[in-house]
N, C-alpha and C positions, 0 to 999 in steps of 0.2 A: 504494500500500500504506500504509494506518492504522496504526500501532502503537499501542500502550494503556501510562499511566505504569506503570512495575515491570515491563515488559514488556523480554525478553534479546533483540539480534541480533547475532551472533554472541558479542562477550565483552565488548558492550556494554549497560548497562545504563541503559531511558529512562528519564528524570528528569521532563521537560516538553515538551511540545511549544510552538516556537517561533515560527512561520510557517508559511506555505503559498504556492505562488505558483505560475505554469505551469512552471519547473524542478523541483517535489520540494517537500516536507516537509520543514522541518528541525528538530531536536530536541536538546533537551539531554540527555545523555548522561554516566555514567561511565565510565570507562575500566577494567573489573574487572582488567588485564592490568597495568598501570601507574597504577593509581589518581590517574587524572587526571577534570578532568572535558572534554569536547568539545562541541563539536557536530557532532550525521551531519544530512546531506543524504539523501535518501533518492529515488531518482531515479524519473520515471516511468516504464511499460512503452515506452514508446517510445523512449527512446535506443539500449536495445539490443534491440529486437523481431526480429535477425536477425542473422545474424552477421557479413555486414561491418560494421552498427549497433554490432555489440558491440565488435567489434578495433579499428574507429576510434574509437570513444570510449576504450579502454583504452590508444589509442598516445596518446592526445591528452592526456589524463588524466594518462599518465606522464611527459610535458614537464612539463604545467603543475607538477606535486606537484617538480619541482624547481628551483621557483624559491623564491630564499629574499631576501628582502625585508623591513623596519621596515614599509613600507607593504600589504603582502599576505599576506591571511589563510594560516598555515602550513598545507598539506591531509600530514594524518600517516599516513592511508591510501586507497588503493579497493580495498573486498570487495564479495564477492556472495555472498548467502547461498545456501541447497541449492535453493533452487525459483528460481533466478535473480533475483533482485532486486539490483540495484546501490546502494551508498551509498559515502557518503565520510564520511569523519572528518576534523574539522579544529581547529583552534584554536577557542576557545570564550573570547569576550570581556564582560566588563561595558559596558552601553553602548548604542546605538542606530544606526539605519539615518538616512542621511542625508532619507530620505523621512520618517524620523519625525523628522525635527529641522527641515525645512522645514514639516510641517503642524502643530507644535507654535509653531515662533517664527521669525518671517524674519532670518534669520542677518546680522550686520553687515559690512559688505565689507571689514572684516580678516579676520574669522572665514571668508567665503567664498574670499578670497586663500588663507591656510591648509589649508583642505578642498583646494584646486583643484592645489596645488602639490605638496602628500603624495601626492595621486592622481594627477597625470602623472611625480612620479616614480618611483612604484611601475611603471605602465604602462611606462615608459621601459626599466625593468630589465627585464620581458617582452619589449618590443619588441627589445632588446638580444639576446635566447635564441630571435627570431625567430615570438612567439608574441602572436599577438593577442587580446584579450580575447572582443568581438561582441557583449557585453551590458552595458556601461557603463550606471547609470543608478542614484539614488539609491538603491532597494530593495539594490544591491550596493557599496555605500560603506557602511561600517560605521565611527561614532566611539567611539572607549574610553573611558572616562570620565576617562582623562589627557589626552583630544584628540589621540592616536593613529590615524591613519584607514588602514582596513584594507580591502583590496579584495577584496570574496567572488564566487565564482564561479569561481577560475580552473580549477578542476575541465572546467571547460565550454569551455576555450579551446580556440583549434586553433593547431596550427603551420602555418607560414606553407605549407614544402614539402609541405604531405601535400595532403589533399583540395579540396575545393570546398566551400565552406559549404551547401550545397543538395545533401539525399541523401534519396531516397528519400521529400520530401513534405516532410522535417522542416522548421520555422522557427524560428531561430535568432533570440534578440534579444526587445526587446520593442516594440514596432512605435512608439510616440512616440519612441526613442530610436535607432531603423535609421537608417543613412544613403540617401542617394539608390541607390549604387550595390548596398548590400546588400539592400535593396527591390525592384531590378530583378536579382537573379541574376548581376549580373558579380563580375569578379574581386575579391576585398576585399585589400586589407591593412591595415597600423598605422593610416593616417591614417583608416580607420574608428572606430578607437577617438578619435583626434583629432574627426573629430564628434561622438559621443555624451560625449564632454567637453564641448565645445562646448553641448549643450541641457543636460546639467546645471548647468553655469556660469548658462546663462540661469535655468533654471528657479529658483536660488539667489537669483537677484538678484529676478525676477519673482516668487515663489513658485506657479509654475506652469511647467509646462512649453509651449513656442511653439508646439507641433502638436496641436492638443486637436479634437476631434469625440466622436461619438455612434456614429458606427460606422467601421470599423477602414480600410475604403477609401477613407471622406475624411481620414482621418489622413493614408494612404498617398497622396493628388491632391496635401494642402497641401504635403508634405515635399517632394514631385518639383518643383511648379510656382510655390508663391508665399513671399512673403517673411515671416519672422517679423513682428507687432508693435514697432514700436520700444520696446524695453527701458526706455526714457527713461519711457516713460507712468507706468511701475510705475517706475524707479529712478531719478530726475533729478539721482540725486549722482554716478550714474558714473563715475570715472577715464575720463579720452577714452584713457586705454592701454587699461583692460580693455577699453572699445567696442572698441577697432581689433583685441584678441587673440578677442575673442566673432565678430565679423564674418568675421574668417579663419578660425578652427576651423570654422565654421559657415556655409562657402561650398558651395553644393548641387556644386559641379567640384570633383573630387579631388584635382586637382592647382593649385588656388588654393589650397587649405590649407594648414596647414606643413605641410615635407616631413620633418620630424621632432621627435616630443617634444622635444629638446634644446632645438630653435628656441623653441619656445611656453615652456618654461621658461624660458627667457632673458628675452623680454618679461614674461611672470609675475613677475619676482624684481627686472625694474624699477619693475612696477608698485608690488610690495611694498617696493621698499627706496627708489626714486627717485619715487614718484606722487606728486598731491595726497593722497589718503591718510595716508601717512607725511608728505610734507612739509606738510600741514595741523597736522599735531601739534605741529611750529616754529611759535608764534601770535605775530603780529605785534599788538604792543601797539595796540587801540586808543583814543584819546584822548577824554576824554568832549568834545561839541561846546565846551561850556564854556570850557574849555582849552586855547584854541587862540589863537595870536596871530602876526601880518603885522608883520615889525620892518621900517618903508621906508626906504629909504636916508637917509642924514643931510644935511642942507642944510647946506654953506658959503657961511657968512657972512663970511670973508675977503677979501681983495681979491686974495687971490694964487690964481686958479684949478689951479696946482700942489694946492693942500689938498685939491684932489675926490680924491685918491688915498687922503688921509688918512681922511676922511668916509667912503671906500665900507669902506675898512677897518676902521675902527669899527664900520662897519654888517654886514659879511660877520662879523667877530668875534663879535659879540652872535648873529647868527642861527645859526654856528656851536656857540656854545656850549648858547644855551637848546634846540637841535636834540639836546641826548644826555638829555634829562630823557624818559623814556617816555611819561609822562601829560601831553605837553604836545604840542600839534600847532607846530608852527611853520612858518609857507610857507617854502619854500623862495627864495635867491636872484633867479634867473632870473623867477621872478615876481614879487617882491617889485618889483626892480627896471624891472619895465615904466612903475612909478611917480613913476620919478625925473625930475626937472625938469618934472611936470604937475603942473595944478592939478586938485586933487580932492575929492571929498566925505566924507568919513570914512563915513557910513554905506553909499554904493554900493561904498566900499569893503571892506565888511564882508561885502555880500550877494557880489558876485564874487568874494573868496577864501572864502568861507564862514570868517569867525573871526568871534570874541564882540569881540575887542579887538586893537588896534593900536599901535605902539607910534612917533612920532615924534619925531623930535631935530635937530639943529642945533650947527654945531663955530664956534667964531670964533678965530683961532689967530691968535697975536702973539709972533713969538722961540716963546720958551720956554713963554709963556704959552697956557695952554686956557679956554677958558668953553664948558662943553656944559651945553644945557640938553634935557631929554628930561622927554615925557612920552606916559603910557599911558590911552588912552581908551576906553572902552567905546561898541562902533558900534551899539548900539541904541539910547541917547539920547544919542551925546556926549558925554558928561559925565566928565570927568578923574576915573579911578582913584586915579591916582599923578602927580604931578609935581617934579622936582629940579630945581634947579641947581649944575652942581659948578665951581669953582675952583682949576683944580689945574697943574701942569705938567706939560713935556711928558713926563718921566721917570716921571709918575705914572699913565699910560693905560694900563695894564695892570692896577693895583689898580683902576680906577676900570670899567674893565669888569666885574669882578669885584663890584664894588659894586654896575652899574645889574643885572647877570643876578639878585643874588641881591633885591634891592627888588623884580624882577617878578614873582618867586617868590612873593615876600612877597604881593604886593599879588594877586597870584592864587590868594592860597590852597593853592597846591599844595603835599601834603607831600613830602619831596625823601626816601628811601631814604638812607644814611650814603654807599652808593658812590655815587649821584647826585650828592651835594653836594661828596664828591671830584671829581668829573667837572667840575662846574659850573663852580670855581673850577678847574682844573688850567691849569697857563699851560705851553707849549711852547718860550717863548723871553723874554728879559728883553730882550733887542738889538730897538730898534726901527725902527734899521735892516733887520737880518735881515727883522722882520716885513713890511716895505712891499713889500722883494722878493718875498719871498714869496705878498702877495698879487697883485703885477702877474704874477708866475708863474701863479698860478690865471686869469687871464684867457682864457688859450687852453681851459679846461675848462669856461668860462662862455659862450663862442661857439663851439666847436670850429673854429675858424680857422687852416687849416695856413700858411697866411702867416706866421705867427707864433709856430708850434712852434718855432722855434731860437730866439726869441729867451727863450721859455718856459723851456726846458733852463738858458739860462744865470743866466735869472734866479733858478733856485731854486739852481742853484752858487756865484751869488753871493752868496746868501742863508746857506749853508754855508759860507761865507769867514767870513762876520760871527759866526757862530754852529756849530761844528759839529756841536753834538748837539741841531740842530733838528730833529727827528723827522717834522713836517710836509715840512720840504723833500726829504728823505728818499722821500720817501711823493710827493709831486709828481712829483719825475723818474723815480721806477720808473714811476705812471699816464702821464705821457709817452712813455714808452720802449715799456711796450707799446701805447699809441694809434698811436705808430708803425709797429709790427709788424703791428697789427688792420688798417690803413688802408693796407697796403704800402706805405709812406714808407723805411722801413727791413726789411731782411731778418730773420729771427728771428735767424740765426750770428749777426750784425753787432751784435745789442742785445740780446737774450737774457742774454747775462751781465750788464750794466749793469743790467737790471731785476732781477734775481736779488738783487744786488750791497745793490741799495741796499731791497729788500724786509727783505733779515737784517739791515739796519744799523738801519731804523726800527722794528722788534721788538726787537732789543737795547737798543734806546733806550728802548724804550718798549710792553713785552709788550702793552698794553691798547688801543693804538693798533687804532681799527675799520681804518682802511685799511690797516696791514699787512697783516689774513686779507681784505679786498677782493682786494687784489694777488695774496695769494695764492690764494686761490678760482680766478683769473682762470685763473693758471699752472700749477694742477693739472689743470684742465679742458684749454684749449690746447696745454700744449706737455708735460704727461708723461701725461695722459690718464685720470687718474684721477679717475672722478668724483663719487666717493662722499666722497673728502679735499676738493674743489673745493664740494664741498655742505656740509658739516661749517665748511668757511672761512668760507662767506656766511653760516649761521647763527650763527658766532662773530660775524661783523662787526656783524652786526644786531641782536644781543643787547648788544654793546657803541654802537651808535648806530642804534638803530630809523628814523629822520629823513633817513640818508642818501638821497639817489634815486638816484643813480650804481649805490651798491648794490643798491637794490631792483629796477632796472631787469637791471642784466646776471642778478643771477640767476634774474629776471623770464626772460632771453634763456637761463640753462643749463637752466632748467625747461622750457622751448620744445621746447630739441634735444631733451628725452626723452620728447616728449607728453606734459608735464602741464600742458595747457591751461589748465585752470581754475586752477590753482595762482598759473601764471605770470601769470594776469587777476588775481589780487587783489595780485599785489605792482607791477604797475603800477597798478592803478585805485591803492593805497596812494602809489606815486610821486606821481601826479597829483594828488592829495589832495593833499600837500607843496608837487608845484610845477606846477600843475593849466597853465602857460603854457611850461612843456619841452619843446622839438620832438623831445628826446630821449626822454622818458618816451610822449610820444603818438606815435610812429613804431616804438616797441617794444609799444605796446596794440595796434597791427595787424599785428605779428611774428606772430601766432597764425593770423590769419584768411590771411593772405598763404601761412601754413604750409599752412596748409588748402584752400587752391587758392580763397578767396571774394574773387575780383577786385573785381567788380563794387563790392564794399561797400570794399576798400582803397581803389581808386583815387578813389574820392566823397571817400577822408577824405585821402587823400595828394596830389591836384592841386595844394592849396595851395602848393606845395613849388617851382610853377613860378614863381613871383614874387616868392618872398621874396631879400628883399638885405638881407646875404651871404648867398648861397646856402646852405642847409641841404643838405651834398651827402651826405649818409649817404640823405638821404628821397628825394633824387634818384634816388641806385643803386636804391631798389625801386621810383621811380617806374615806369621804364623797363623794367626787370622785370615790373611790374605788365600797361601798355601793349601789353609784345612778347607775355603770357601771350592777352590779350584781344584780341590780330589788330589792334592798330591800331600797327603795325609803324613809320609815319612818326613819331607821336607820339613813340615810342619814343627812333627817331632824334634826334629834335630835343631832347630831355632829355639825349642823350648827348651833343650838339653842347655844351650849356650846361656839362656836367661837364668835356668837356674845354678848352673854355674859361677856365675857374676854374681850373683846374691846369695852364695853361699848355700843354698839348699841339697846338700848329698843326698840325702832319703830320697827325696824326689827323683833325683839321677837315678839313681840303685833302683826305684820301681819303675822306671821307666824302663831300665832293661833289664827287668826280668818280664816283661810282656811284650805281647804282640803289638805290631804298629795299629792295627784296628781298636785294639784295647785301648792303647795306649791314652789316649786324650777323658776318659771313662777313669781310670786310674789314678791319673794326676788330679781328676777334679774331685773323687772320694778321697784323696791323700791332702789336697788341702782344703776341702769340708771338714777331715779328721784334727787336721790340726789349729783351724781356727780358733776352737774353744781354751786353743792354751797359748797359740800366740796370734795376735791378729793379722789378717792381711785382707785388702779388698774382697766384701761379700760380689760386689760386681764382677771382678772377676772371678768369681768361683762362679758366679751366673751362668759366665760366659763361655767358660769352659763347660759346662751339661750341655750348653745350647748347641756346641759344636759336638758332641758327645751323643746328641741327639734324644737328652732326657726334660722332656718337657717339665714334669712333674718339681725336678730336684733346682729348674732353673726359675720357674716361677718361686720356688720357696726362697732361692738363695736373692734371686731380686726383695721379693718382700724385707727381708733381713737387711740388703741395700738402704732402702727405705726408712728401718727401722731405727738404722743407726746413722742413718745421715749420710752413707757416702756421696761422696760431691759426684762421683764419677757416674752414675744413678739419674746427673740432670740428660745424658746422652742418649736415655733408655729409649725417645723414640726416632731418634734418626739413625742406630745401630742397625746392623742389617740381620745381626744374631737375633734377634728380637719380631723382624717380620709375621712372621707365621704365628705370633701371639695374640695379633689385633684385636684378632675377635673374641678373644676369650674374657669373658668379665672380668676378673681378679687383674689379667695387664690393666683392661681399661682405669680399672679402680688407682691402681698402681700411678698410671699416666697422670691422673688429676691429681692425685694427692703432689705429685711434682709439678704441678702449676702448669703442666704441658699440654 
């Protein structure tokens, strides 16, 4: 039925006509009774051509009209006028069909985050009243021109209880946007609507819908049998969240999909508040190549080989410092120092760290007396920048640090920001005692050598004997205490307050301090499980020292647990930049791919890991990992022989051969479940080990146990690939929330 403008139905008065589409006409309208204006729908002969057509449309009609909803269109009535004609009146908005906002301009993937999140909560409140929509599809997304998004149609829903969506011929839907099973006549429910989410999401990103043909039965072959186009052709910036939430909506089995809007929201509201997306917005300074400078260790020239302690110190200080200026690249340590006691060429040394200039020096220490002389070369012709020599004593190596950082400033041109040049100059300690402690403390974070953790701990306590409001030392023993926790050396009860302790002591001392919110970051994430403060920490740290890699690296690793792959790729590739020779930074660049189940390509880059002395045994544990995922089960073993080796475990060696390579991993994990209860080590790992052992039962326990005690390693549990095949079991799920995941 037409209606003509200034034309009455019932005590409504048409204004314009709106659309047209195989549900009805719909028109702008006044409301003569309440002088409003609306819009009626205007239904075809065929909804109600009979009279069960008519009373099931009228019971259905009467659910939908009372759902009240921010996100669904308000329906304010259904009449029929004297010659039967059916319509509805409903809200009447300024604004646009999401179909015309796609074929006017490809919406940007905040803007389609937005859309998608308004619209599964809206649907969620239906699904809630038991009422499913059936026709999800941009033509019925309606945006307001506040960015409101209003869901039309629910006139046309059904409740869950009542009928069969197939009555009498009718077809329900619009055929690009049916699901598998509402194509073939079975049962529908909610997770119906959860597909035709699912191809608007695509069609948002592609600007096209995934199911396209020329006639309506090849729509309906590709939907049943083959797979959309990768989304990537058309959108190659995708959040790997939204992939993984487009892939599940959009699973042709109904019960691979979520089994409930909430779920898919959940993931949505990480993507929006925890993705690349969002966390691309945190921009990570980068440096012009120009800019960039390799400070190598310092050469003594003493006779007293004690001085190399002093020399690395100078040299760790300098790189420390000039590492908080944003526009200046600085290698990082761990590399720098591959260079110490070779002989080399300044210019290859330019091309392998990638910097413009370099910066070399030399200490000759007598009593009291200093002679350093330094200087800074430019590795494309050699040629001295800058060269000093200072004269000073030993009381005076702390000004004189502050001297050479700001000469290289100078000599580089770079302009320094007011809070930069506070930073540059800022000293932590006047005791030069304190400070040599200090740096033999850091040595354990420059090899991660558990040999040497105790002696670590004491040396930054001694370090706070000489000096107590040394805020770095501070900041040492809290990173210790929880390296401890991470690496089960110590229990969370057992150290958890010590880190705690000394996290508010180096903030009190020192608000501005990057590694305070590192620390912190670490502990919101880990052991109170919040991860949006743990996110907020790592961006305070790195805003206050862009340069660190420790920091870029772990939250490189908190980016991981929440699929944001690409995110967590550029703040390692950025580590690597810094300290391009960290077996730390490049054992966290294959954290993603290892997430991702891509052996093959981990273990080509992780083997190295069997020969290196001292053992890298962090690269170890995913060696073996790696190894047991790809069936080469002995390999595996023998990587676990070397770890426990290095940690002193005999017994474990000893049961390991006295069984078969198939036993083997089954062995190790009742040998230390056995010995847990008298010394501790990682319940996670003993997890991990059933999981590969392939004991469901003894890996959900030993996770619970994880849980119970707080291991930090526990926040990993849902991006680990040992863990997949648990999703669906309640106890994980329970598991996953109770870790804020």
């Amino acid at each position: 039925m037409s209606l003509e403008i200034g034309q009455t139905l019932s005590h409504f008065k048409i204004l314009d006509k709106l659309g047209e589409g195989g549900m009805g006409i719909i028109y702008k309208a006044e409301d003569l009774k309440l002088n409003r204006t609306v819009a009626l729908k205007v239904l075809p002969e065929s909804f109600t051509r009979d009279e069960e057509s008519r009373q099931r449309f009228i019971y259905e009609a009467q659910h939908a009209s009372s759902l009240q909803h921010n996100n669904i269109c308000t329906i304010h009535e259904i009449d029929e006028t004297k010659d039967g004609q059916y319509f509805i009146a409903m809200d009447y908005y300024e604004g646009e069909t999401l179909k015309s906002r796609i074929r006017r301009e490809q919406p940007s993937t905040n803007e389609i985050l937005d859309i998608l999140v308004q619209t599964a909560e809206g649907l969620k409140k239906a699904h809630q009243k038991g009422i499913i929509h059936r026709d999800i599809k941009p033509a019925n997304i309606f945006i307001t021109r506040e960015g409101i998004v209003k869901i039309l149609d629910f006139g046309l829903a059904k409740k869950l209880d009542v009928t069969q969506f197939t009555a009498a011929g009718v077809k329900f839907g619009t055929t690009n946007y049916m699901s598998p099973e509402l194509i073939k006549g079975e049962k529908v429910d909610h997770r119906t609507d959860i597909w035709s989410l699912g191809i608007v999401l695509y069609e948002m990103l592609a600007g096209k819908p995934p199911f396209q043909a020329e006639y309506e039965q090849t729509i309906i072959y590709l939907i049943l049998n083959q797979e959309p186009e990768d989304i990537r052709n058309y959108r190659p910036d995708v959040p790997e969240m939204l992939m993984s939430i487009l892939e599940k909506s959009m699973s042709k089995y109904i019960n691979d999909r979520y089994d409930e809007l909430e779920t898919m929201l959940d993931d949505l509201k990480r993507v929006k508040t925890k993705s690349e997306v969002i966390s691309s917005e945190f921009e990570l300074p980068v440096p012009l190549t120009s800019n960039s400078i390799a400070v190598l260790p310092f050469v003594n020239l003493s006779s007293d080989p004690d001085q190399e302690l002093f020399c690395d110190g100078l040299t760790e200080e300098l790189i420390s410092t000039l590492s908080r200026i944003r526009d200046l690249k600085v290698v990082a340590r761990t590399t720098a120092y591959a260079f110490k006691g070779a002989s080399y060429d300044i210019r290859n040394v330019g091309r392998r760290l990638d910097v413009r200039t370099v910066l070399e020096g030399s200490v000759r220490k007598s009593g009291n007396k200093l002679r350093i002389t330094v200087q800074l070369i430019n590795v494309m012709d050699g040629y001295h920048l800058w060269s000093e020599r200072y004269d000073r004593e030993l009381k005076d190596v702390f000004d004189l640090q502050d001297e050479i950082s700001l000469a290289i400033v100078d000599a580089l041109k770079i302009k320094l920001l007011e809070s930069e040049k506070e930073k540059l100059i800022k000293r932590y300690t006047d005791n030069i005692e304190a400070y040599n402690l200090y740096i033999q403390g850091m040595s354990f974070f420059n090899h991660f050598n558990f040999k040497i953790i105790g002696n670590t701990i004491e040396y930054f306590k001694e370090a706070l004997e000489k000096d107590p409001n040394y805020a770095l030392a501070y900041y040492g023993l809290g990173g210790a205490y929880f390296t401890m926790m991470w690496f089960g050396v110590k229990s969370t009860k057992e150290v958890l307050p010590y880190m705690m302790k000394y996290i508010e002591k180096t903030l009190e001392i020192d608000e501005n301090l990057w590694g305070g919110y590192h620390l912190l970051a670490l502990s919101k994430a880990c052991f109170e499980h919040k991860h949006d403060e743990s996110t907020w920490n790592y961006q305070r740290a790195l805003a206050l020292n862009p340069n660190d890699t420790l920091t870029l690296v772990n939250f490189g690793i908190s980016n991981i647990v929440h699929g944001n792959f690409d995110f967590a790729r550029k703040l390692t590739e950025r580590a690597l930049i810094i300290d391009p020779l960290s077996d730390f930074a490049q054992l966290i660049g294959q954290y993603a791919d290892f997430c991702k189940m891509k052996f093959e390509q981990v273990a080509a880059c992780l083997d190295k890991y069997i020969n290196v002395d001292p053992p890298f045994l962090w690269g170890l544990w995913f060696l073996w990992r790696t190894y047991s995922f790809m069936g080469r089960k002995e390999e595996a073993i023998q990587v676990l022989k070397k770890i426990f080796s290095e940690t002193g475990s005999v017994e474990m060696i000893k049961a390991i051969e006295k069984t078969s390579t198939d036993q083997a991993l089954l062995t190790i994990a009742y040998g230390m479940a056995k010995s847990y209860a008298s010394h501790y080590s990682s319940p996670y790992n003993i997890a991990t080990l059933f999981a590969h052992a392939g004991k469901k039962e003894e890996t959900l326990k030993w996770l619970k146990e994880s849980i119970d005690v707080i291991d930090p390693r526990v926040s990993l549990i849902m991006a680990e690939p040992e863990f997949h095949n648990l999703r669906n079991d309640d106890r994980f799920k329970e598991y996953v929330k109770m870790t804020g995941l």
